[in-house]
C-alpha positions as CSV (number, residue, x, y, z in Angstrom):
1,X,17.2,1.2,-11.5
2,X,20.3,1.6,-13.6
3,X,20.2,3.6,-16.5
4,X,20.9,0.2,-18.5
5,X,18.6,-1.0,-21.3
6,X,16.3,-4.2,-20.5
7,X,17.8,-7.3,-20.6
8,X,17.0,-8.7,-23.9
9,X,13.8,-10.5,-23.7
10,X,13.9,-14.4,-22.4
11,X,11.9,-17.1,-24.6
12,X,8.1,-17.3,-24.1
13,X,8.3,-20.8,-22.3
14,X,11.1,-19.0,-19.6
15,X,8.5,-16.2,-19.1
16,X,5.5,-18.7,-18.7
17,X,7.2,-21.0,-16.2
18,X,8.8,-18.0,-14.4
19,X,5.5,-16.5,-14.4
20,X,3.9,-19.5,-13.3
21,X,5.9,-20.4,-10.6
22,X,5.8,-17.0,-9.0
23,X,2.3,-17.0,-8.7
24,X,2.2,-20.0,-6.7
25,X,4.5,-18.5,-4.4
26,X,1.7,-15.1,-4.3
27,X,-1.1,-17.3,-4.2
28,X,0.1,-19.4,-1.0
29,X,1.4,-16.4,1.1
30,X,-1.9,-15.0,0.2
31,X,-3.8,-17.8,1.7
32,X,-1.4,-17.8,4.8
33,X,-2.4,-14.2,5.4
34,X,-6.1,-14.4,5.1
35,X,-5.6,-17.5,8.0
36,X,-3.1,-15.2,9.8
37,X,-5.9,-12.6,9.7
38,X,-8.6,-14.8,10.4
39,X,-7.2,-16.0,13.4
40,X,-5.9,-12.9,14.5
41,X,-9.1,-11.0,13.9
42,X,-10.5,-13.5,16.3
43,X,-8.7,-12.5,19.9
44,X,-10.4,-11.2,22.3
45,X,-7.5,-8.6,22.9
46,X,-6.4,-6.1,19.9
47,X,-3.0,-6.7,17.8
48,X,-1.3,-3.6,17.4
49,X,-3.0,-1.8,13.7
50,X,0.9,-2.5,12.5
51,X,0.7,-5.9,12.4
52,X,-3.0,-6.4,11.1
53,X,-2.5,-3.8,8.8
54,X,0.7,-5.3,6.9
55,X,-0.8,-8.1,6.9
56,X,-3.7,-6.8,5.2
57,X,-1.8,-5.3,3.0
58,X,0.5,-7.8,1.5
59,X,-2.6,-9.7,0.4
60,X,-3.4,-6.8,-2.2
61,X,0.2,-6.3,-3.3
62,X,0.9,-10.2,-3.5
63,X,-2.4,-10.6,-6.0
64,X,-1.2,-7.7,-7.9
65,X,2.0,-9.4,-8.2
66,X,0.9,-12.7,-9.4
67,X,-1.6,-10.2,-12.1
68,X,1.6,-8.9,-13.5
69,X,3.5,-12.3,-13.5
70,X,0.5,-13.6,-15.2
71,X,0.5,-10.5,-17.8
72,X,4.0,-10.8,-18.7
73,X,3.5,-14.2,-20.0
74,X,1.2,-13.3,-22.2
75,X,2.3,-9.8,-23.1
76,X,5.6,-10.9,-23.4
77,X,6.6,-7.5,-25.6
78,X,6.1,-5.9,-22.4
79,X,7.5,-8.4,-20.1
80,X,10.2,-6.3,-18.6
81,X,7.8,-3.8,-16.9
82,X,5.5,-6.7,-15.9
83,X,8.2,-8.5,-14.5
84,X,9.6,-5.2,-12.4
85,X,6.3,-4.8,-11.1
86,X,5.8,-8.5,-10.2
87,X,9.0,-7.9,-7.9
88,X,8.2,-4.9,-6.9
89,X,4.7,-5.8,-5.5
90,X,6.1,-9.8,-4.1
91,X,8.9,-8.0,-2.1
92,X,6.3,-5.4,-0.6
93,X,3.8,-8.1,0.3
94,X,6.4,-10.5,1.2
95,X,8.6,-8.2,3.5
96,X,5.0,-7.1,5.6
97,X,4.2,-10.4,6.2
98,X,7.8,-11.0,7.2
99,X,7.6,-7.6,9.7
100,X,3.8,-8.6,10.9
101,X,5.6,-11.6,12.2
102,X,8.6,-9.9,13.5
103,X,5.3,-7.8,15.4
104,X,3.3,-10.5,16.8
105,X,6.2,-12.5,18.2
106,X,7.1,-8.9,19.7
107,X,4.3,-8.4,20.8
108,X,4.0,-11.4,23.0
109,X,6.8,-10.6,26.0
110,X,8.0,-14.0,26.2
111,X,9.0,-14.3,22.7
112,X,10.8,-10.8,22.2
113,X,14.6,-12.8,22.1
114,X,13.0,-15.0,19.5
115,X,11.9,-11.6,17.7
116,X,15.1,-10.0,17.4
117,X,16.4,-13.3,16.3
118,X,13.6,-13.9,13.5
119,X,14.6,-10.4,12.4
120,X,18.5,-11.0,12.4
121,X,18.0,-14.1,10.5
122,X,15.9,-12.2,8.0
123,X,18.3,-9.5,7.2
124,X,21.3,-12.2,7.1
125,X,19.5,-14.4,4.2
126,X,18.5,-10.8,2.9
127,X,22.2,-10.3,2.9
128,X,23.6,-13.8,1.9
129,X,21.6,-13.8,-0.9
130,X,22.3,-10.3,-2.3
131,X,26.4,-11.4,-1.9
132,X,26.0,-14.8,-3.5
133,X,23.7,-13.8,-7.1
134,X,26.3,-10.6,-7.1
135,X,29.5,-13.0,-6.5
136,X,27.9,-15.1,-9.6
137,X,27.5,-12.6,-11.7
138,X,29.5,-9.4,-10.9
139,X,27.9,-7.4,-13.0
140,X,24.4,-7.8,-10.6
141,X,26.6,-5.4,-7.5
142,X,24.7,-2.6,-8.2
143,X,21.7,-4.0,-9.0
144,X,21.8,-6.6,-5.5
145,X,22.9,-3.3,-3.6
146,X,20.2,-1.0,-4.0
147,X,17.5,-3.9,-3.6
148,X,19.0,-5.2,-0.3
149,X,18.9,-1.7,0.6
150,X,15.4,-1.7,-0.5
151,X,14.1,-4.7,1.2
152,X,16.6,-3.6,4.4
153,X,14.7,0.0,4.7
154,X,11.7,-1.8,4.3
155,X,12.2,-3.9,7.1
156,X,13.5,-1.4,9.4
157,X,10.2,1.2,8.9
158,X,8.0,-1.7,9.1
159,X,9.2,-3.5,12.1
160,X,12.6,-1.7,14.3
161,X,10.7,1.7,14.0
162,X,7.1,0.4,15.4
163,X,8.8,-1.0,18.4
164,X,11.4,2.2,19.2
165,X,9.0,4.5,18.4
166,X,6.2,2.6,20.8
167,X,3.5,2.3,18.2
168,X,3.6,-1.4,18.4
């Protein structure tokens, strides 16, 4: 983070419908991964632990993200750390669903192109996005920068390293 103060704090009705809208977002990727798992869980032959365990694991972090959203609205003195942990948790959650899908398609040989190309596009609207809130408010560079890296490490450990290092 940068060593600037808080943003001053946004009016209760922003926080409630930014709140609100976020964890609608948690709440359906949720669902999709308790399918995902479901379904998974189900083959006859095992998934490699990677993918069933981010998988698992964004569940947890994507809850605990829509329990801070749902704190900062109401604790709205506070909202700042609520809301840094609402993002912090939704990117975790969100970027190991994104790499348990980067895993599975992998995983099947005929769909290894499509992998890589799943991935590529990922990092590119990582990227694209970073570039365009930055360009808008130039003031957001450093900000953008050390998220994308963030969410670009992220995605590396959690689906490039698996497969070169053979764990996957």
């Amino acid at each position: 983070m940068s060593s600037e103060l808080p943003p001053s704090r946004p009016s209760d009705a922003i926080l409630a419908n930014k709140g609100g809208n976020r964890i609608q977002v948690n709440n359906i990727l949720s669902a999709i991964c308790l399918a995902a798992l479901s379904v998974l869980l189900s083959r006859p032959e095992p998934l490699s632990p990677w993918v069933i365990g981010q998988l698992a694991m964004a569940i947890p972090l994507l809850v605990s993200s829509s329990l801070a959203y749902a704190k900062m609205s109401y604790r709205s003195s506070e909202w700042f750390l609520w809301d840094t942990l609402g993002w912090f948790t939704h990117s975790a959650g969100y970027l190991m669903i994104l790499n348990a899908t980067f895993l599975l398609m992998y995983h099947e040989t005929e769909y290894r192109m499509t992998a890589w190309a799943f991935l590529a596009v990922s990092v590119g609207t990582f990227v694209l996005y970073s570039v365009v809130d930055a360009a808008a408010k130039p003031s957001r560079w450093f900000e953008k920068t050390w998220k994308l890296l963030l969410h670009l490490a992220a995605m590396a450990s959690g689906s490039v390293l698996p497969v070169l290092a053979g764990w996957a």
